[in-house]
N, C-alpha and C positions, 0 to 999 in steps of 0.2 A: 504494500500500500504506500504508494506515495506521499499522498493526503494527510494533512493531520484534521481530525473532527474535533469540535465546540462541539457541547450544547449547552444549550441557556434556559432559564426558567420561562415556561408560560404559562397565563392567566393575568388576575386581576388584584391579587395579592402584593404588598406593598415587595420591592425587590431592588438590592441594589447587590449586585454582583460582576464580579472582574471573570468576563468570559477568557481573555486572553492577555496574560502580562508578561512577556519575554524582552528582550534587549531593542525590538524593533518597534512595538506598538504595545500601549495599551486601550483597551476594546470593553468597553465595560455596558452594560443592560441596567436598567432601571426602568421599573413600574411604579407608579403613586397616585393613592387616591385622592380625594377632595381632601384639601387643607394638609396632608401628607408632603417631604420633600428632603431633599439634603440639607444635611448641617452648611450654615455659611462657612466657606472658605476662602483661599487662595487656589486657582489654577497655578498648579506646579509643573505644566508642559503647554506647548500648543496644544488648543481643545476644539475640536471638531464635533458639534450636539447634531444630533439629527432625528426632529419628532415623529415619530412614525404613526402614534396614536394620541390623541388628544387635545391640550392646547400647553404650550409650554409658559408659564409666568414666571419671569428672571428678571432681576437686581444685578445690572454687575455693575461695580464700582460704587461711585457715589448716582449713580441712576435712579430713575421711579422705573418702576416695574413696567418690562416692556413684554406682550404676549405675541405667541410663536405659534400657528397651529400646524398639523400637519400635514410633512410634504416638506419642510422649512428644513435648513441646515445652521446653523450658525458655527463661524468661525473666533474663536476669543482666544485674546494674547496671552501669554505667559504673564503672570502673577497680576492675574486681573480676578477682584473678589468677587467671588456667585455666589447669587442665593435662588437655588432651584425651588419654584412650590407647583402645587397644581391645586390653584382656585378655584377650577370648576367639578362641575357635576360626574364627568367623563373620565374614564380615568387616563392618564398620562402614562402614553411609553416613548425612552428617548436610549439612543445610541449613544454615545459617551466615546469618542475617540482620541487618543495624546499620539501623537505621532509630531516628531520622534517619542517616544518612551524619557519620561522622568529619571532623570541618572539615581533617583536614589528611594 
């Protein structure tokens, strides 16, 4: 087999998991429901989000909350603050991509 396989959690259940973290990417899944989201932090790589389901509400930096629905990509700089929520009713699923990978 050539191939290497993922899987990733599905459903509707709150999920934030690291599908794939090796030296070239990391690749991570997240589900959230209403008023559910990530802790605020720092992007510690370039972040490539991409909403698949729902509507994305994001804080980065000193920002008002700007919403993303899906079909949307966003691209955000290295050590720029996010605050991921999902406001709405639907639930939220996003892709999560650092490429390159975080040195540490």
């Amino acid at each position: 087999m050539v191939e290497k396989v993922y899987k990733m959690t599905l459903g509707d259940t709150k999920t934030m998991e690291r599908v794939i973290a090796d030296e070239n990417i990391h690749y991570m899944h997240m589900i959230f429901n209403k008023d559910e989201g990530a802790p605020e932090h720092f992007s510690n790589a370039i972040v490539y989000m991409t909403v698949v389901r729902g509507t994305l509400s994001i804080a980065l930096d000193e920002q008002e909350i700007h919403r993303y629905e899906k079909g949307t990509v966003l691209n955000i700089p290295l050590n720029t603050k996010m605050n991921i929520k999902n406001l709405d009713d639907e639930v939220l699923e996003i892709f999560v991509v650092k490429a390159p990978a975080p040195k540490a």
